[in-house]
C-alpha positions in Angstrom: 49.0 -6.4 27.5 48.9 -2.8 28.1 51.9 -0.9 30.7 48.7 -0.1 32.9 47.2 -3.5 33.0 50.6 -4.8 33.3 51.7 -2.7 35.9 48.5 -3.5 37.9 49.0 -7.3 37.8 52.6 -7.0 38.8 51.2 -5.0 41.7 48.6 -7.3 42.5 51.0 -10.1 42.7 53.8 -8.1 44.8 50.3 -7.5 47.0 49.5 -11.2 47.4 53.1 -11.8 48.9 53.6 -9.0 50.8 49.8 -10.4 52.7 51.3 -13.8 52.4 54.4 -12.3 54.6 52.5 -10.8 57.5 50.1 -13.9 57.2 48.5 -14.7 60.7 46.0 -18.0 60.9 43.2 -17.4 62.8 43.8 -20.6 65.0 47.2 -18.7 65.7 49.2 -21.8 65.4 52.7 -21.5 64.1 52.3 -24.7 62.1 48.9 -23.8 60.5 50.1 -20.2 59.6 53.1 -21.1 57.9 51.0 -24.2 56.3 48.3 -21.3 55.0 51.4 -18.5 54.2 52.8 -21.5 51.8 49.6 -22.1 50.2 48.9 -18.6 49.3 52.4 -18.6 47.7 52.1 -21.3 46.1 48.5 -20.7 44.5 49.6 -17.2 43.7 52.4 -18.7 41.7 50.5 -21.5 39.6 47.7 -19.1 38.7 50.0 -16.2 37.8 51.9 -18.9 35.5 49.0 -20.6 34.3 47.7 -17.1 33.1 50.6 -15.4 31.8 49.9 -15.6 28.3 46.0 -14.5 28.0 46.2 -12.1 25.8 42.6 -11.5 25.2 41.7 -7.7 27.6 38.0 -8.9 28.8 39.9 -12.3 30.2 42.7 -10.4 31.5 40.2 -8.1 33.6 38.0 -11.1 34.7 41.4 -12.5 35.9 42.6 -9.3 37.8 38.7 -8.9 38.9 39.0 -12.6 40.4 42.7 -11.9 42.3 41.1 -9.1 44.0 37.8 -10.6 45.4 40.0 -13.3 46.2 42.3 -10.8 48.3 39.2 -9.2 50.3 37.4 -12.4 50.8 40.5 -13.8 52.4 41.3 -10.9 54.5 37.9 -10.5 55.6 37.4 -13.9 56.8 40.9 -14.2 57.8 41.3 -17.4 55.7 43.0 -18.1 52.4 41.4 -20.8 50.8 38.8 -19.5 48.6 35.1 -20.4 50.7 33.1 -23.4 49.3 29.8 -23.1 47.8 26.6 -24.6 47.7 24.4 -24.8 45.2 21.6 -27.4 45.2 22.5 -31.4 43.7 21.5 -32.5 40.2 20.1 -35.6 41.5 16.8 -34.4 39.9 17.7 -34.3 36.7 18.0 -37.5 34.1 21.2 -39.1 33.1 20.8 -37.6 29.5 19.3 -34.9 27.5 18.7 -31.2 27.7 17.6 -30.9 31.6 21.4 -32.2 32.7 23.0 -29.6 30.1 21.1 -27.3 31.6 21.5 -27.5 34.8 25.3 -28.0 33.8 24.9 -24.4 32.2 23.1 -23.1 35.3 25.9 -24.5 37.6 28.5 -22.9 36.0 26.9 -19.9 35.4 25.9 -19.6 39.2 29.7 -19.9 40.0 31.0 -16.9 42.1 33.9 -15.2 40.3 36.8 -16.0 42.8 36.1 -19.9 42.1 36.4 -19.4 38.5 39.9 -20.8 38.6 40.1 -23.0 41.5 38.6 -26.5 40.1 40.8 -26.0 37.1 44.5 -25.7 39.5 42.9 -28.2 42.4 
């Protein structure tokens, strides 16, 4: 890891708590906003650690790109978990053979880039 790309994920994840400080729910609740400021902790922490020895620079960005729309996607909707989506069932496709691998393919390919991690630490 270069100093720059080093410095820039240490400042992404003294970013994440300093947002995770000053954290407010959008219900308000003093329950659900320290429930939300703990997850936010929390995920920063076990995605930081899970990733702290990629080595490879084109990973390294995709992981810094990720953290960041993560960051404006929660700050724009004013919620931290990363938003669900929906992409049509494979009920159309046999059990076997090449239709299910690709629509396997086309499934993970379709994935937006701040769920790239998610199913892999949930």
């Amino acid at each position: 890891m270069t100093p720059v790309t080093r410095q820039e994920v240490l400042g992404l994840y003294r970013k994440i708590f300093r947002i995770a400080k000053k954290w407010q729910s959008a219900s308000g609740q003093i329950e659900e906003t320290m429930k939300e400021k703990e997850y936010i902790k929390n995920e920063a922490k076990t995605l930081f650690k899970k990733n702290k020895n990629v080595t490879d620079p084109k990973l390294i960005k995709q992981c810094i790109e990720e953290c960041e729309a993560r960051i404006e996607i929660g700050l724009h909707y004013n919620i931290p978990y990363p938003r669900p989506i929906h992409l049509p069932p494979m009920g159309l496709a046999h059990k076997q053979g090449r239709t299910l691998r690709q629509q396997e393919k086309l499934r993970k390919i379709s994935k937006p880039i701040y769920l790239k991690s998610h199913d892999e630490v949930s």
